[in-house]
C-alpha positions in Angstrom: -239.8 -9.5 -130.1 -239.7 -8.0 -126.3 -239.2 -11.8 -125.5 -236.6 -12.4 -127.6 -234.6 -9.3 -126.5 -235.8 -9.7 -122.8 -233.7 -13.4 -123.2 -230.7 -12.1 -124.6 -230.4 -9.1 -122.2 -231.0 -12.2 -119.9 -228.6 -14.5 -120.9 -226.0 -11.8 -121.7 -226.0 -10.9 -118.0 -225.9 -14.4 -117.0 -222.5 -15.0 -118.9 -221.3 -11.5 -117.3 -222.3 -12.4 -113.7 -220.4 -16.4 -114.7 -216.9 -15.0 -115.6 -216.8 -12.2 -112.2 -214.5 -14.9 -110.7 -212.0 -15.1 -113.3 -211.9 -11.6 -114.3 -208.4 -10.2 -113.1 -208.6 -6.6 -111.1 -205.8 -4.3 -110.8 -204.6 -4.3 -107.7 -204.8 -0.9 -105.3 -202.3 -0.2 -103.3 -202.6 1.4 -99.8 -202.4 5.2 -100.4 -201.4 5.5 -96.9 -198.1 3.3 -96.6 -195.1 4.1 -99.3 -192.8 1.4 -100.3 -188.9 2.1 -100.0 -186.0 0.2 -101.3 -182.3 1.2 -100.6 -180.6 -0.5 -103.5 -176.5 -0.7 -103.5 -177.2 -1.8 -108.0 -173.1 -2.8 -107.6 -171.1 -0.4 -110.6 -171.2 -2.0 -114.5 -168.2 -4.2 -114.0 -167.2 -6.3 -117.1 -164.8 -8.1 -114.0 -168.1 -9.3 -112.3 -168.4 -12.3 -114.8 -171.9 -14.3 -114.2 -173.0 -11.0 -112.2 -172.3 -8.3 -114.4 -174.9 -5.9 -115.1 -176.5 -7.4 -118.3 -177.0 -10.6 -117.0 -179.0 -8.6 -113.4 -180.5 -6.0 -114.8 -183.6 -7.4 -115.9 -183.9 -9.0 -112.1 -182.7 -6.3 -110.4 -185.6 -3.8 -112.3 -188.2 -6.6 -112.3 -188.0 -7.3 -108.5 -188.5 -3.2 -107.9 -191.7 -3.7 -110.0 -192.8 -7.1 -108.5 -192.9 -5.6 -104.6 -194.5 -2.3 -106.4 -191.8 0.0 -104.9 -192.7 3.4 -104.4 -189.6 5.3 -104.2 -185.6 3.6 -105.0 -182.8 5.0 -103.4 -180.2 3.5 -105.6 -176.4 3.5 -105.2 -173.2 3.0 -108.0 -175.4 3.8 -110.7 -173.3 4.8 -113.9 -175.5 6.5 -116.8 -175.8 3.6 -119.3 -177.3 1.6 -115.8 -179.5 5.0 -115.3 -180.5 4.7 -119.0 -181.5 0.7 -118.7 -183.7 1.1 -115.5 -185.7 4.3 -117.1 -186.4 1.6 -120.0 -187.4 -1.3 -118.2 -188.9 0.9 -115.7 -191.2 3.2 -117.6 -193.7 4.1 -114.4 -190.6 5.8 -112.4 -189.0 9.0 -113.5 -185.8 10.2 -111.1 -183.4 13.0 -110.2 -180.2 12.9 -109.5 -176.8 13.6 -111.1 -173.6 12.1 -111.2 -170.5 12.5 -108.7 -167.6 13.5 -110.8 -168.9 16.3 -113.4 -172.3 16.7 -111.9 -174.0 15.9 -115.4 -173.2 12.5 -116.6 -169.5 11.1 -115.3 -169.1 8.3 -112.6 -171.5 7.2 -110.2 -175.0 8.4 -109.6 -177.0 8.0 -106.3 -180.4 8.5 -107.8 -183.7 8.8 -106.3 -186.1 7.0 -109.0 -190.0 7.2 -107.8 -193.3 6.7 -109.4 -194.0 9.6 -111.5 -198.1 8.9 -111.2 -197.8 9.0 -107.7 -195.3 11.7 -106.6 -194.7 15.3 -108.0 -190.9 16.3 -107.7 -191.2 19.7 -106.2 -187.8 20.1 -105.8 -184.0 18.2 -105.9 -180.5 18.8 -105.3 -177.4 17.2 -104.8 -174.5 18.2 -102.9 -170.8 16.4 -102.5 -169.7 15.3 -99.0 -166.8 17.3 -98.5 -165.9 20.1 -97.0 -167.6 22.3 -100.0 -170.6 20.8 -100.4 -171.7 22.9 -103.4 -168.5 22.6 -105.2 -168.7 19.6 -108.3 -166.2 16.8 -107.9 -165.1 17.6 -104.5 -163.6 15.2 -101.6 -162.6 15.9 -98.2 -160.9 14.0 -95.7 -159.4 11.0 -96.4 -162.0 10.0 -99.0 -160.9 7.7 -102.0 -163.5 8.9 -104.5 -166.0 12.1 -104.8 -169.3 11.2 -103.0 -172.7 12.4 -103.1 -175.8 12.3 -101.2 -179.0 13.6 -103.5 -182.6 14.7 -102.1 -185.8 15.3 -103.5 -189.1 17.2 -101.9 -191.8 15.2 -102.9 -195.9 15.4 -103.1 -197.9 12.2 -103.0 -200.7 13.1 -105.1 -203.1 10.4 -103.5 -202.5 12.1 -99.9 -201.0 15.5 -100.6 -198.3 15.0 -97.9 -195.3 16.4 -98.7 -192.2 14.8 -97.2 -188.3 14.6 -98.4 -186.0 11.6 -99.6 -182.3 11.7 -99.4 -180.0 9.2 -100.9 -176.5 8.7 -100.2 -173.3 6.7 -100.6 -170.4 6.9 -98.2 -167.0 6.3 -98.9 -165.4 2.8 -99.0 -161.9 3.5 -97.7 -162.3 7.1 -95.3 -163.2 6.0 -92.0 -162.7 10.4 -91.3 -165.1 10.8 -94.1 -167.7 8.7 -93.2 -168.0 10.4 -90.0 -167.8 13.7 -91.6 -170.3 12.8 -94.2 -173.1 11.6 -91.6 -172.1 15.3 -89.5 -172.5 16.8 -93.0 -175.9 15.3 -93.8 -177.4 15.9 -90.5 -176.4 19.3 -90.8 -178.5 19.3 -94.6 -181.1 18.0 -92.8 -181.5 20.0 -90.1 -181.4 23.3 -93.0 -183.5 21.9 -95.9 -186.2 19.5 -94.4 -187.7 21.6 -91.3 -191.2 20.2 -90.0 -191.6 17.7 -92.7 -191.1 13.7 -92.8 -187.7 13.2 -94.0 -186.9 9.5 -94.8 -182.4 8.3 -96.0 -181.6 5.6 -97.7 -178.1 4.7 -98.7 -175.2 2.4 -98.5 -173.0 3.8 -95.5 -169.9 1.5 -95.7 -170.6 1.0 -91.9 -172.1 -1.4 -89.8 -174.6 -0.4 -86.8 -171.6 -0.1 -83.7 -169.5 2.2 -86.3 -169.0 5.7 -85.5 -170.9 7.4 -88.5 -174.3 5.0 -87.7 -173.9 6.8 -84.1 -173.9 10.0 -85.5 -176.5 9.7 -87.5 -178.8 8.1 -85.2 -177.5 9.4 -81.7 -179.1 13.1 -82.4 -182.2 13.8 -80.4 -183.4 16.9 -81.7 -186.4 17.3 -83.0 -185.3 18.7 -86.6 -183.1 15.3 -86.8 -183.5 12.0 -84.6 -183.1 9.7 -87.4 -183.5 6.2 -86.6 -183.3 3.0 -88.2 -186.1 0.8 -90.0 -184.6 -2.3 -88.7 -185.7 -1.5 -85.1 -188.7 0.7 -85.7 -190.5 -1.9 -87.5 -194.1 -2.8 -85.9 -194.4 -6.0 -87.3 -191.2 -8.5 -87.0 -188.2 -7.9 -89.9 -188.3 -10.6 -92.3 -185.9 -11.9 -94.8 -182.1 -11.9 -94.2 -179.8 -9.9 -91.1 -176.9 -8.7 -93.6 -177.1 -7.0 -96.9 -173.2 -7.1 -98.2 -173.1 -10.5 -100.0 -169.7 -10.0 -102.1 -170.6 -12.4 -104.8 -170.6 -15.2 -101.8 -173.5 -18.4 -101.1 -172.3 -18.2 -97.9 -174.7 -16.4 -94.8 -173.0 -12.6 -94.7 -172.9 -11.3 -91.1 -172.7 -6.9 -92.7 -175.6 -4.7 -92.1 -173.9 -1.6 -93.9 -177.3 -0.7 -96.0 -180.0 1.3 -94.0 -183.2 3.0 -94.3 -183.5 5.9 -91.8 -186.8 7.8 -90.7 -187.4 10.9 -88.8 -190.1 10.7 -86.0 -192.8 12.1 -88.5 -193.2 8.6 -89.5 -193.9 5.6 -89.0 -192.3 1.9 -89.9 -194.8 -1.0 -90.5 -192.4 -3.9 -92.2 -189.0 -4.0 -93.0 -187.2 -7.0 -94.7 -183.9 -7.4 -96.6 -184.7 -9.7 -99.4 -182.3 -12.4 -100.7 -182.6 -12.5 -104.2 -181.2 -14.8 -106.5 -181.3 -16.3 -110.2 -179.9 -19.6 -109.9 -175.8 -18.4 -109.5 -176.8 -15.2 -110.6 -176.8 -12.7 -107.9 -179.2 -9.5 -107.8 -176.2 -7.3 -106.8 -173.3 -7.7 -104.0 -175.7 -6.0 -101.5 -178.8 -7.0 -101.3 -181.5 -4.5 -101.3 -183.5 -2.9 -98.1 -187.3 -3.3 -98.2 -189.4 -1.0 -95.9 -193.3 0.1 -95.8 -193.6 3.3 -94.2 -197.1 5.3 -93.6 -196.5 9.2 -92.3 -198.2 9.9 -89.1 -201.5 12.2 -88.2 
């Protein structure tokens, strides 16, 4: 009998030890580094034809989860596009509200992050205008109401605690731009303090536009925001451009960024051409960058 059970605890271990190779292990991400994308998701448009929203939004949400994105700073997000990422994205929760009513109406720039790995300690968003806290506002010579929404954030692998904002400049107000990258500095510089502060955002702007030079032009030490693209310590891959308009053809617009503040630190950055046969991800394509907060 101790035979006969001495073989099979034998034999059992044998078949265990024989199918190590095959078995399938999560993989574990580096606690260190945190993925960001800056995502322009382009408006539900009925107009778009082959791009609109229901025939992307299964690529657009599936690409997030396939380069296992920490944190999304997403732009032209209407609710019924906030309700389909939250389904086919159950690992991410978000803040954020939208820019006409503050609840629900018109365009959201939402902040969607892994809810097992951050804890939202706190959010707001404000209106780039001349009264920030007032719902609905414009300034300038702004076309629509725009927003720019942050969140203080704890990674619960590291405890750091850093801050994410997310923005979306006007299309048409060259004025507002450069107001609204004054106006952000200025939230910066009042809400963040000694922390890492990392903005993502579509800024209607290339990099030799005034509003790019405002934000990145500031030395101080509560501000000094610079951009991914040139921080990166390992060479950018992917594409130079990010506003595709629909088009095959090479873009030569850079208007999407990812800025840092010098509490961290850039490791790869890549803008990634995504495509489904002729169907587009969105008109920009989205801003990859790994970023680990330094010692």
């Amino acid at each position: 009998m101790f035979k006969k059970k001495l073989l099979l605890t034998l034999l059992s271990l044998f078949l265990i030890i024989s199918l190590l190779p095959t078995i399938s292990f999560p993989k574990i991400t580096n606690p260190e580094s945190i993925k960001v994308l800056s995502f322009n998701i382009r408006y539900d448009n009925p107009n778009d034809g082959i791009n609109q929203w229901a025939n992307r939004k299964e690529l657009a949400t599936r690409t997030i989860q396939k380069f296992q994105v920490d944190i999304v700073g997403m732009q032209e997000v209407l609710k019924n596009q906030l309700d389909d990422c939250l389904k086919l994205m159950e690992e991410y929760s978000y803040c954020g509200v939208a820019r006409n009513d503050g609840k629900n109406s018109g365009e959201f720039s939402p902040i969607f992050f892994l809810k097992d790995r951050f804890e939202l300690l706190q959010d707001s968003t404000m209106w780039l205008s001349e009264t920030p806290a007032v719902i609905g506002s414009k300034s300038w010579d702004a076309a629509l109401p725009r927003i720019v929404t942050w969140a203080k954030l704890r990674d619960k692998q590291t405890q750091n605690i850093f801050y994410f904002f997310n923005t979306h400049f006007d299309h048409r107000g060259k004025t507002a731009r450069k107001e609204s990258a004054e106006l952000i500095k200025k939230i910066i510089r009042e809400v963040v303090g000694k922390y890492p502060a990392i903005l993502t955002g579509d800024f209607n702007c290339t990099e030799d536009d005034a509003p790019y030079q405002v934000l990145t032009n500031d030395e101080s030490e509560l501000i000094n925001l610079k951009d991914a693209y040139y921080l990166s310590a390992k060479n950018n891959t992917g594409i130079n451009y990010t506003f595709n308009g629909w088009a095959k053809a090479n873009g030569s617009r850079r208007i999407d960024f990812i800025f840092v503040n010098p509490k961290l630190r850039v490791q790869k950055h890549s803008i990634l051409d995504i495509r489904e046969g002729d169907v587009f991800i969105s008109d920009h394509f989205p801003v990859l960058a790994e970023i680990r907060i330094k010692d």
